[in-house]
C-alpha positions as CSV (number, residue, x, y, z in Angstrom):
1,X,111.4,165.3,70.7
2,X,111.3,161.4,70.3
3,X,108.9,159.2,71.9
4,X,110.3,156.4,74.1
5,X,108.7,153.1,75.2
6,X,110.4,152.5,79.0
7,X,108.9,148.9,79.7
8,X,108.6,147.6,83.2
9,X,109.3,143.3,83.4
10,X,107.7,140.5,85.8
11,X,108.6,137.5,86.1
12,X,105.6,134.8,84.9
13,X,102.9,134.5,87.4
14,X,104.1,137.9,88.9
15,X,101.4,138.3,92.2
16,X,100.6,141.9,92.0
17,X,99.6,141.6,96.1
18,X,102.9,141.3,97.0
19,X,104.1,144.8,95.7
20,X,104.6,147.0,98.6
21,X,103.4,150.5,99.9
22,X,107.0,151.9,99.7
23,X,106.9,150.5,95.6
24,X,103.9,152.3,95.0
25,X,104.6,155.3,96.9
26,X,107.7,155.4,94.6
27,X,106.2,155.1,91.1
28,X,103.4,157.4,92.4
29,X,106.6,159.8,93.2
30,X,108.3,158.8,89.8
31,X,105.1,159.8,87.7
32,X,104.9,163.0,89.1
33,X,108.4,163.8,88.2
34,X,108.0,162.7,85.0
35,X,104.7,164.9,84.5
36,X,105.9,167.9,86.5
37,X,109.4,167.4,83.6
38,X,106.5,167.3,81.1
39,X,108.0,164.4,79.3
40,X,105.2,161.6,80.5
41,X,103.2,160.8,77.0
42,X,101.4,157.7,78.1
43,X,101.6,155.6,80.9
44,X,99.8,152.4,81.9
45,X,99.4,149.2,84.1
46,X,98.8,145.9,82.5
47,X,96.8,143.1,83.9
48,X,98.7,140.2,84.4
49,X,100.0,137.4,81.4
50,X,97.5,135.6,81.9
51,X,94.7,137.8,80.6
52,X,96.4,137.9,77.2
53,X,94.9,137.4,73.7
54,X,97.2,136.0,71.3
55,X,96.3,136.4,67.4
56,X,97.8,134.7,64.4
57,X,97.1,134.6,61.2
58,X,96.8,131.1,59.5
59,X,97.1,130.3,55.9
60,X,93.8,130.2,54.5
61,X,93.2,133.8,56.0
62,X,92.1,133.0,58.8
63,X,92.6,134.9,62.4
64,X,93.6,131.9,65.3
65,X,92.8,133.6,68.7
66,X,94.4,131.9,71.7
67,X,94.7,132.3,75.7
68,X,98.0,133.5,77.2
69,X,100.5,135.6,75.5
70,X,102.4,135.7,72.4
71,X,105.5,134.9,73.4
72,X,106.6,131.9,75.9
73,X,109.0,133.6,78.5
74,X,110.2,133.8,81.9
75,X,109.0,137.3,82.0
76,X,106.3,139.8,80.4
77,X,105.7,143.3,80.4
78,X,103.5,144.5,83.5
79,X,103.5,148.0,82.7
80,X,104.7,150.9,80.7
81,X,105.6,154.4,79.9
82,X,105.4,156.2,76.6
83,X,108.0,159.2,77.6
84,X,108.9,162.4,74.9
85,X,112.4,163.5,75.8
86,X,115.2,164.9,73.6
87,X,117.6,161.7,73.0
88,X,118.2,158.0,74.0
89,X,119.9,159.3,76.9
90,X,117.8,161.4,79.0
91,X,115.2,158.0,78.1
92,X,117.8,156.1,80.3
93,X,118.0,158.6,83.0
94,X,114.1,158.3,83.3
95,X,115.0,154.2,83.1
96,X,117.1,154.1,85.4
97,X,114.4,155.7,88.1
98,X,112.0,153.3,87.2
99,X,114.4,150.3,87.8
100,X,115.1,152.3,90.8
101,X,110.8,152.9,92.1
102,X,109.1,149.4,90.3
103,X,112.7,147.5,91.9
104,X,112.5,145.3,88.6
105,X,113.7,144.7,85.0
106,X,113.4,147.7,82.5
107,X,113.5,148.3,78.8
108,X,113.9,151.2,77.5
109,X,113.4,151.3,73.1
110,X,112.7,153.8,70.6
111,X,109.8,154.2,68.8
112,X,110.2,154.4,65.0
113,X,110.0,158.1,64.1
114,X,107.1,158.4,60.8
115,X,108.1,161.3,58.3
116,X,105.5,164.2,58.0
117,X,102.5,163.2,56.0
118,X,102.6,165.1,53.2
């Protein structure tokens, strides 16, 4: 089995009061699919961009630690799953239900696969 990282996208200063019953009733309904399939590894809810840490490191080894995210962008991820499924496509099935249940933007990547430590 792989693991896949199926990414759910806001748009900046998404307003998590204006997500309905009907959304949450659906990703409630989506999660326990996933569980019940047994291929939900991980899941989780983020708290919005503007709660990020952002950490670079600077030349003379220092760590610079700044407000907001990383990356400047008309969206950010507002939640995730971490899915184990056989191939890239059953990963898009599950994708496509969470486009479906959230009713916004999904990514759906592979995580690297480590060899067996020997």
């Amino acid at each position: 089995m792989s693991q896949y990282l199926v990414a759910i996208h806001h748009p900046d200063n998404f307003d998590p009061s204006t997500v309905t019953e009907e959304t949450m009733r659906d990703i409630g309904a989506l999660n326990k699919e996933m569980m019940a399939a047994g291929v939900r590894f991980f899941a989780g809810g983020l708290q919005p961009e503007t709660k990020a840490k952002s950490l670079r490191a600077q030349p003379n080894g220092q760590v610079l630690i700044t407000d907001g995210p990383y990356l400047e962008a008309k969206e950010h991820v507002g939640g995730f799953w971490i899915l184990e499924v056989a191939d890239l496509d059953e990963a898009l099935a599950w994708g496509r239900k969470a486009v479906v249940a959230c009713r916004t933007p999904v990514e759906v990547r592979p995580f690297f696969e480590m060899p067996p430590s020997k």
